[in-house]
N, C-alpha and C positions, 0 to 999 in steps of 0.2 A: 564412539561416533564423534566425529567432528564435525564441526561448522559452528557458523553461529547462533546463539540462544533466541536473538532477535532479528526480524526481518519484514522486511517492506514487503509484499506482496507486489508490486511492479519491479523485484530484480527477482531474475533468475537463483536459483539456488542450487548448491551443489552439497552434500553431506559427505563426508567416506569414513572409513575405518582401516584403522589396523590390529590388525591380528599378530599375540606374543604370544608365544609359547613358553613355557618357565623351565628351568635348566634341564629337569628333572625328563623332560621329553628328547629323549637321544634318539626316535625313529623317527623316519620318514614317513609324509603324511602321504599313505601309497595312493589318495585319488585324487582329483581337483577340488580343492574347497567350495562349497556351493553356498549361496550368499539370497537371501530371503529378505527383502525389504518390505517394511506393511508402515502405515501411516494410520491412525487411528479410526479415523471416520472416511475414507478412501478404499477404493476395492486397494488388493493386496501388488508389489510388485515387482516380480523376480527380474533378479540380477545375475548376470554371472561375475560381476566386477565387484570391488571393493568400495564402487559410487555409487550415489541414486541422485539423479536430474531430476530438476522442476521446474516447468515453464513460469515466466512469470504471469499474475492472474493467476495460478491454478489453487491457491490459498485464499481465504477470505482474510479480507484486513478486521482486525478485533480481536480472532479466535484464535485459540492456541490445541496444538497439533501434537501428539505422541509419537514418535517414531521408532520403532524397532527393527534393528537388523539380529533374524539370527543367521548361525551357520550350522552347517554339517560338512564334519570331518572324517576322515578314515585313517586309522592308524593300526596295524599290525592287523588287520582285520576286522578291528572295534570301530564301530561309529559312534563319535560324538558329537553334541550339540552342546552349543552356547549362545544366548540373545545376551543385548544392551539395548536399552532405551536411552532417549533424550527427550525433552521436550521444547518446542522450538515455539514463541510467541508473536503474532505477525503483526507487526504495529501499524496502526493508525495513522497515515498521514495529513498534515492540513489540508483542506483546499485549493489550490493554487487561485490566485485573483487576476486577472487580468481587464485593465482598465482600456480601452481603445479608442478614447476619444480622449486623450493626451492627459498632461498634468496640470497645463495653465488654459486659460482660454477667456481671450477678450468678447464678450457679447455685450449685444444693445438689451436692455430692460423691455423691448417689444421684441425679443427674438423668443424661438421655442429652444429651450437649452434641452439637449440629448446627452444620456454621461452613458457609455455602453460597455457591461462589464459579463455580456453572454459569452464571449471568451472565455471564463472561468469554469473551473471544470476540479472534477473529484479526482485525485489519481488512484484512490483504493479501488476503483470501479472502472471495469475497460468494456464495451467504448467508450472515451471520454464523452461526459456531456456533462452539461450544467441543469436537467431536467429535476435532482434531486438535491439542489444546491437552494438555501434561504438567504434573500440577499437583504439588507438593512444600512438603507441609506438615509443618513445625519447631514446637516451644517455642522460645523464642528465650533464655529464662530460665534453663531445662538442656540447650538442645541436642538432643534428643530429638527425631527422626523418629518424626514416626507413623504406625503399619505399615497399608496399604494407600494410602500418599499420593500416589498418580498421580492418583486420583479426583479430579472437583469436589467434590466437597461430603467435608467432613470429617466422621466422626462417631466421637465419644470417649460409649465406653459406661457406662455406671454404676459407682459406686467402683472407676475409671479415677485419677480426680483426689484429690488430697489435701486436705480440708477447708482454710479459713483460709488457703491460698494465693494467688496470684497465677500465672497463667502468660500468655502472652505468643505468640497464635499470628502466624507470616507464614510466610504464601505466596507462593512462586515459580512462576510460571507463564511453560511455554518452550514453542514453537512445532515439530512437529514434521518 
């Protein structure tokens, strides 16, 4: 079985095989090769190809997958069979963060500052959303957690901030 051992769950995936026969086989395999693919925890799923498709999404990100192709053959009137396994790991990817209220931004010290970061979204999880996303917004300038920062969207209220400064927000967003 080929393909890769690791995989994202938002790409498509494709596995195949080839089939060797060793010298020692001089007839002709008198029927069509018939191709059996099963995946461990997945109902079972015939093939008559030498591929087995997978949508992307149809894996969970985390979990890892056994896959077996057997076949059956005909040869001089003898049926045989042969399986291979693989086992294929579907990795975890980060959260994507998406900030939409820019990178710089001039406010007055009696403005209500809004930093909006519901844009961000799981890509292990389709539909995207950010409903199971933990967000953890800092200054990075004094250290300062600011209080309710689970939420996307940050909002720093009016003479919150200290005129003629700088401050410095990031966001950590973790998947839950």
């Amino acid at each position: 079985i080929f393909g890769s051992n690791d995989y994202f769950n938002k790409d498509e995936l494709l596995l195949s095989s080839e089939i060797y026969f060793d010298d020692n086989c001089t007839a002709e395999v008198t029927d069509s090769i018939q191709y059996q693919w099963s995946i461990d925890t997945l109902d079972s799923v015939k093939s008559a190809e030498n591929q087995f498709f997978i949508d992307s999404y149809v894996l969970t990100a985390g979990e890892s997958y056994t896959f077996t192709l057997s076949i059956n053959f005909t040869v001089l009137n003898e049926t045989y069979v042969a399986s291979a396994s693989s086992t294929l790991s579907v990795l975890t990817a980060p959260p994507v963060i998406i900030v939409s209220s820019g990178s710089t931004m001039d406010i007055s010290s009696s403005s209500t500052v809004t930093v909006d970061g519901s844009a961000s979204y799981d890509p292990n999880i389709y539909p995207f959303t950010s409903d199971n996303l933990i967000f953890h917004w800092i200054d990075v300038s004094s250290g300062i957690n600011f209080t309710d920062n689970t939420n996307p969207i940050l909002t720093i209220l009016p003479n919150t901030l200290i005129s003629n400064q700088s401050y410095e927000v990031m966001v950590t967003v973790t998947s839950l």
